[in-house]
N, C-alpha and C positions, 0 to 999 in steps of 0.2 A: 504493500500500500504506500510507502514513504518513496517507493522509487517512484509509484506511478502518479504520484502529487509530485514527486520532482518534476519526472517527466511536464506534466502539464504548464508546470511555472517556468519551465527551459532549465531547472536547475540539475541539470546530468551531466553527466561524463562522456567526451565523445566515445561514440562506439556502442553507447546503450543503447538498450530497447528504446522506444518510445509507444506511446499509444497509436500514434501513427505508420509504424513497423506491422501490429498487427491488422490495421485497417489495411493496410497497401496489398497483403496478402491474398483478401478476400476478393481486393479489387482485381488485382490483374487474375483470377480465378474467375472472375467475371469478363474480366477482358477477353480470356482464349472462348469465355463461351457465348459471351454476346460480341461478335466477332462482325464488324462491318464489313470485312472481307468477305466473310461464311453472308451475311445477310446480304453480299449483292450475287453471292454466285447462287443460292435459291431461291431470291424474289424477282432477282433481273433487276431491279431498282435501287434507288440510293436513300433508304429511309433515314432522315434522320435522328431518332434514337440510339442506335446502339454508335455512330458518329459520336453524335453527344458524349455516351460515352466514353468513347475509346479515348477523347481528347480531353476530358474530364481527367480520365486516369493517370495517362502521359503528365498532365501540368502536373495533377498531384505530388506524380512520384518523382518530377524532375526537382521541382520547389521543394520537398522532404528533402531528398537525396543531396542538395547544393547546402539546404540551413546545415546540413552534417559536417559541411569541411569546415574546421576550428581555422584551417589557414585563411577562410574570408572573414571571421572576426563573427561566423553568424551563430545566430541561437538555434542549438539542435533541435528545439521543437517552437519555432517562432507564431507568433501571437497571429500573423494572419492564416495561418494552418486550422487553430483551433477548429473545433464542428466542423460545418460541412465540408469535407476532404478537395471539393472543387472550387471552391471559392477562391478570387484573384481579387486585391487589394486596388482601389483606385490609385492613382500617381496620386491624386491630389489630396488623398483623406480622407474621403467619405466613404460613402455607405459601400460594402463590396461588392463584387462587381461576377455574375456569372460567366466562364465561359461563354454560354449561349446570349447572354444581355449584352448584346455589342451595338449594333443600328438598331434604335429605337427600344434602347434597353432603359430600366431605370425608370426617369422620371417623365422620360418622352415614348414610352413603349404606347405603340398605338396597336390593340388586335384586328384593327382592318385591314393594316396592310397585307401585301403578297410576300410571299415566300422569296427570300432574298439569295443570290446569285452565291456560289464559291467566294471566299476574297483571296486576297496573296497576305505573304508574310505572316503568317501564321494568323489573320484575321479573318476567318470564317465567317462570312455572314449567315450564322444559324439564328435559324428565327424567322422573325420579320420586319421587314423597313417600313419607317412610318410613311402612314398613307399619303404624306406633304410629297412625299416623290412619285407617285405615279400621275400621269394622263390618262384622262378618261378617253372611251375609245372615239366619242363622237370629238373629241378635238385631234386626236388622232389620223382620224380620216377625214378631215377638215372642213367638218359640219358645224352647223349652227345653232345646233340643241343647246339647252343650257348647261354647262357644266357645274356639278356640285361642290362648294368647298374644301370636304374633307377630299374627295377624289382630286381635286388638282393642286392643291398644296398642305389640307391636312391638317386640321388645326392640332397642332402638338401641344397641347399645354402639358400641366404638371398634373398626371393623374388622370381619373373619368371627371369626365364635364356633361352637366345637363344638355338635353337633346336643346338645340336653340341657342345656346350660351355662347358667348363669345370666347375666342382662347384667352388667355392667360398672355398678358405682354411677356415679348421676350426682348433680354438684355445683352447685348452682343458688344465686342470693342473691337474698333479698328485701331490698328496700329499705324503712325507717323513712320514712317521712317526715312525725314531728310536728316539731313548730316546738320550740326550748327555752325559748319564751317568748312571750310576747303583743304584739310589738314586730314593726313591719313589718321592720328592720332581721333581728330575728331568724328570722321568716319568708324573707327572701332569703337567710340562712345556711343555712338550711334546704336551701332547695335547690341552693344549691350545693354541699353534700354530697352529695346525692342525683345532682346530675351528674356529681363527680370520683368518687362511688363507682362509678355506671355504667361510669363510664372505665376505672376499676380492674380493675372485673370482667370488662371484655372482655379487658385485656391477661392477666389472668390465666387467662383460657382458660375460664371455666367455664362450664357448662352450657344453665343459662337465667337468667333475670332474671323478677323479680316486683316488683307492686307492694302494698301492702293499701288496707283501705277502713276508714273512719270518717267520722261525720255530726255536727254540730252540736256542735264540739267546745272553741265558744267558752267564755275566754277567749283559749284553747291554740291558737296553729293547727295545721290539718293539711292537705298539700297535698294536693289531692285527684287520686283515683287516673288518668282518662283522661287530662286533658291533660298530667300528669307522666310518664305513660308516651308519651304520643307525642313529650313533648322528648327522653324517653329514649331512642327508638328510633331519633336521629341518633348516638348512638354504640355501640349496639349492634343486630347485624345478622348474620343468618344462623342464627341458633340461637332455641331456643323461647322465646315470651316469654309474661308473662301478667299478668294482675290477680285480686286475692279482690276478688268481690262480698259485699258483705251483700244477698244476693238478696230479702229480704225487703222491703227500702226501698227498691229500686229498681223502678219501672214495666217491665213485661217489656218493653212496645216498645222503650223508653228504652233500656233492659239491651241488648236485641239490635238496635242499630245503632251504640249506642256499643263492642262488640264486632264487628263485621262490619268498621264503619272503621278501628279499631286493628289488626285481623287483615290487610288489606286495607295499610296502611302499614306494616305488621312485616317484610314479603319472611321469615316463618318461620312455624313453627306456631305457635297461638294456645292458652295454657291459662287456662281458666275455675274459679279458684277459687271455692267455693261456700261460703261463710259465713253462719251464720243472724243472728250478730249478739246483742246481749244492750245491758242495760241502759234501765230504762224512758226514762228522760228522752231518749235517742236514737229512740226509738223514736215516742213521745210529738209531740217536735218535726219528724217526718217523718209524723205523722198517720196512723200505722197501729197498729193495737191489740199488742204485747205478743204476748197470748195466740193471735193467728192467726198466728204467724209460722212457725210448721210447716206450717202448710194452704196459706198463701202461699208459704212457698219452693219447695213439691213442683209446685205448679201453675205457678209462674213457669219452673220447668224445664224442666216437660212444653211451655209457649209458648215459650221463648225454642229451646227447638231445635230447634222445627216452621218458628218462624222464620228459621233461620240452613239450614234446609235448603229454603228458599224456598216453602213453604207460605204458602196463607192460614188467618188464624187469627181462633179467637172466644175470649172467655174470660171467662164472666158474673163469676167473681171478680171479675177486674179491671177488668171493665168494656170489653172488647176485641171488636169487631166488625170480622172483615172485613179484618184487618192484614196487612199485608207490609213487609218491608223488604229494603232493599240498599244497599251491596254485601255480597254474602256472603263467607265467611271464603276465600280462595283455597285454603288448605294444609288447612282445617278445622278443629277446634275441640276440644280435649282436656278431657273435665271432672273437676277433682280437686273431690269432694263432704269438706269437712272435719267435725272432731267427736272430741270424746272422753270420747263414752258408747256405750253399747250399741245403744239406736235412733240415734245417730248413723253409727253404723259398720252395720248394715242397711239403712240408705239411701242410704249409698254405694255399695254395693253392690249396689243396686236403682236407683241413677239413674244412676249415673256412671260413668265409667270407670276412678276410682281414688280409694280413701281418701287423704286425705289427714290424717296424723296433726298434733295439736294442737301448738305450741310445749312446750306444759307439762308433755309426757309425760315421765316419768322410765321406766327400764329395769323396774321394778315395776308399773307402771301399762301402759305399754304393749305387754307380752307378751298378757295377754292380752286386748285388745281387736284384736291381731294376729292372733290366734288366732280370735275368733269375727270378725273379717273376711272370713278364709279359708272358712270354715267357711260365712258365707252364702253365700258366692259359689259354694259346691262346691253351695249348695242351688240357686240360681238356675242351675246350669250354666255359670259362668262361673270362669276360670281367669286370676287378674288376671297383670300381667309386669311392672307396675309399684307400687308402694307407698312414696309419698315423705311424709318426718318434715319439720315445720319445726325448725331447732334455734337459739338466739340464742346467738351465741357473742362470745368477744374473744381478737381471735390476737397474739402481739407478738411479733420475736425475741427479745427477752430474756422466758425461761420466768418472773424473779420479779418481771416489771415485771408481765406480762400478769395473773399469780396475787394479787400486791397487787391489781390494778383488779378483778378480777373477785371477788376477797372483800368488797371494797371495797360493792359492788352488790349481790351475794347480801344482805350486812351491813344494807344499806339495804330489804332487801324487795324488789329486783326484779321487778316484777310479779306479787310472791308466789309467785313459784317456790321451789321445790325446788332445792338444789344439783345435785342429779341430771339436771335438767331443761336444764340450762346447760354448757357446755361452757368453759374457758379456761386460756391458755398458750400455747407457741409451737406451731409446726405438729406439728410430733412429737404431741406431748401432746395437742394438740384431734384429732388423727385417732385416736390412743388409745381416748380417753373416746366421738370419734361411732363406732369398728368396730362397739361395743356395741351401737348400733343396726345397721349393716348385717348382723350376726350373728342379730339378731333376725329379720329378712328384710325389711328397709327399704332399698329400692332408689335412692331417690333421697333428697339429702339437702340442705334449702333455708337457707339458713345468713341470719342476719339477726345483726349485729354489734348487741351488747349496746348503746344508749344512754337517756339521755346518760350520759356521761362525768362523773369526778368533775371539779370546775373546776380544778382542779392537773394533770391530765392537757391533752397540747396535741390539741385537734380532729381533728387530722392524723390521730392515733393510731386513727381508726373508720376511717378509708380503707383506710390501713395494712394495717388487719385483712385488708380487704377482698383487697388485692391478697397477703397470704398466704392467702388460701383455695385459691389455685391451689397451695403446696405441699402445705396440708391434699388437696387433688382426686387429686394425683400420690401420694403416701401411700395412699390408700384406693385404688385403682384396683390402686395396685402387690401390693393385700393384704397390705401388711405394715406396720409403724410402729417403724421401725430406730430409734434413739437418735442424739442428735447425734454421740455419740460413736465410734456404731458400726454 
């Protein structure tokens, strides 16, 4: 009894028993007999239960077998082991995580979805992906029935929701990542914000992760968006992730395989922001006219989706004969078409699966381009479930540090925003100033922490932000924004 209370506490000796030495016994006794192997050469098919299994067992016994070597410093019978013998630990802390709870596991597991595809790198998509990624069939075959919410984007909240109910706002952050200066030094500061901020945001629970896009931005650097998201996606994992294109400047092949790979490493669903991009000299130095950048982004759409649904493809535009690519996106592919004009917002609603509203929107402005959003979509017979706002904010606990910095930046012109446009203060008060939007009927809400920073503020301070967005998240969800006080 004294060893098997050790056992439990990790307090043994290597080379003991553990209570998990006899579980593992029974398992792989289970294994030769619920044998996925044995179950496809008798049924013909590929069920997956004894799958489940088999890969339930393998992590078990590989995670026992690793906490056992004293040369990694680990505990031979380590606390994420405890009970259920397949149980895998989130990165960031929370609740654990099944084998099989991978797309649409946890608190976004939706039971409508379909049956989800093999993944790579040991991410199986066993189970089901939520229903926010599939098309219905009548938009499919490019009819004009009405499409249903849940069937074309799904309303994922947290948990069961009453039939009628609206989802649950979600909380997502995009990541900055220009340089604050023209110095390689300062380009490595750069991203090392951009990775403690990713850090941040997973502990903080939220939503998705974004990155953006910009070209030719020398003297300035700016990391660019693929390979920053794929360092990113070592520390976040499970939840939706994405990048804005400036689709215009991107070659459709190029576009869709450097999304098929990032979709394909993400182990979540993949959102495809759709930016048209502006300013000549950008444009210019990526050798595409300006003035075609409309005819180019609508065409690039129409290929890059034909290719990500494993089509071959021509496209005299761009000069495309005959193309395929792979891997394709495991989970599939979400498109938020951004804009904030009037034809911007009709072709969101004619390409994509969801406007996605400008940073710069103030509560005046974007009513009513919300309003004729809705309004195409009621034309095209489609009924969105999703509508997410970018908003640039600065969170701080102390309400008059965060409100000096952030007047501080208004002060300065911030990207020429509107104070309306910007959000800051401590959590209370930024979930305040964004309800304003979710009352507008902005469903999701992409938060990008104000920079840079005035030089008298410490760096830390944009991180900071970051990991209170998770109170701003708990605030909005809760529907309400109580007072510190009360």
């Amino acid at each position: 009894a004294g060893e098997v209370a050790g056992a439990v506490t990790g307090e043994v000796a290597a080379g003991d028993p553990t209570p998990h030495d006899v579980a593992r016994c029974f398992l792989w006794v289970a294994l030769g007999v619920v044998s996925a192997a044995v179950a496809v050469l008798v049924t013909g098919r590929e069920p997956p239960s004894p799958f489940e299994c088999d890969v339930g067992v393998l992590r078990s016994s590989r995670r026992v077998a690793r906490s056992g070597h004293r040369v990694l410093g680990a505990d031979p019978c380590p606390a994420g082991l405890h009970g259920w013998p397949f149980v895998v630990p989130r990165r960031s802390g929370a609740n654990p995580v099944r084998p099989w709870e991978r797309y649409g596991g946890g608190r976004d597991r939706n039971p409508g979805g379909r049956p989800a595809r093999a993944g790579r790198l040991g991410a199986r998509t066993v189970g089901r992906v939520p229903a926010w990624h599939r098309r219905s069939a009548t938009r499919a075959r490019g009819g004009r029935g009405m499409t249903s919410a849940a069937a074309r984007t799904g309303a994922t909240g947290s948990g069961p929701r009453g039939a009628g109910e609206p989802p649950a706002v979600r909380v997502g952050v995009s990541l900055g990542t220009f340089a604050a200066g023209t110095t390689g030094d300062e380009a490595r500061a750069a991203a090392e914000y951009v990775v403690r901020a990713a850090r941040a945001a997973a502990a903080a629970d939220l939503d998705s992760l974004s990155v953006g896009d910009h070209h030719a931005t020398g003297p300035v650097g700016y990391l660019q968006n693929a390979p920053v998201l794929g360092r990113l996606l070592a520390e976040w994992t499970g939840r939706p992730v994405g990048c804005l294109f400036l689709v215009p400047l991107w070659h459709p092949v190029l576009l869709a395989e450097q999304v098929g790979t990032l979709a394909t490493l993400a182990e979540a669903p993949f959102v495809l922001q759709v930016g048209m991009g502006s300013g000549a000299g950008q444009f210019a130095a990526m050798g595409v006219p300006v003035g075609e950048r409309v005819r180019r982004t609508e065409e690039s759409v129409r290929v890059v989706k034909a290719l990500l649904r494993g089509e071959t493809v021509d496209s005299p535009l761009w000069g495309v004969t005959g193309a395929r690519v792979a891997p394709l996106p495991p989970a599939g592919v979400e498109w938020w078409v951004g804009g904030g004009v009037r034809t911007a917002v009709e072709r969101a609603a004619r390409l994509g699966d969801a406007w996605y509203g400008n940073a710069d929107l103030t509560l005046a402005t974007a009513k009513p381009l919300i309003d004729q959003y809705r309004e195409a979509c009621g034309r095209l017979g489609v009924v969105p479930a999703r509508i997410p706002v970018r908003k640039d904010v600065f969170i701080a606990e102390d309400a008059s540090f965060a409100e000096r910095v952030g007047d501080a930046l208004v002060a300065r012109g911030y990207r020429g925003f509107e104070r309306g446009a910007v959000a800051y203060g401590d959590p209370h008060q930024v979930a305040e100033q964004l309800q304003a939007f979710v009352a507008l009927g902005f469903t999701d809400i992409v938060l990008r922490t104000m920079r840079p920073l005035p030089e008298e503020v410490d760096p830390g301070a944009a991180v900071a932000s970051v990991e209170l967005a998770g109170e701003v998240r708990a605030l909005l969800r809760g529907g309400a924004t109580p007072s510190p006080g009360g």
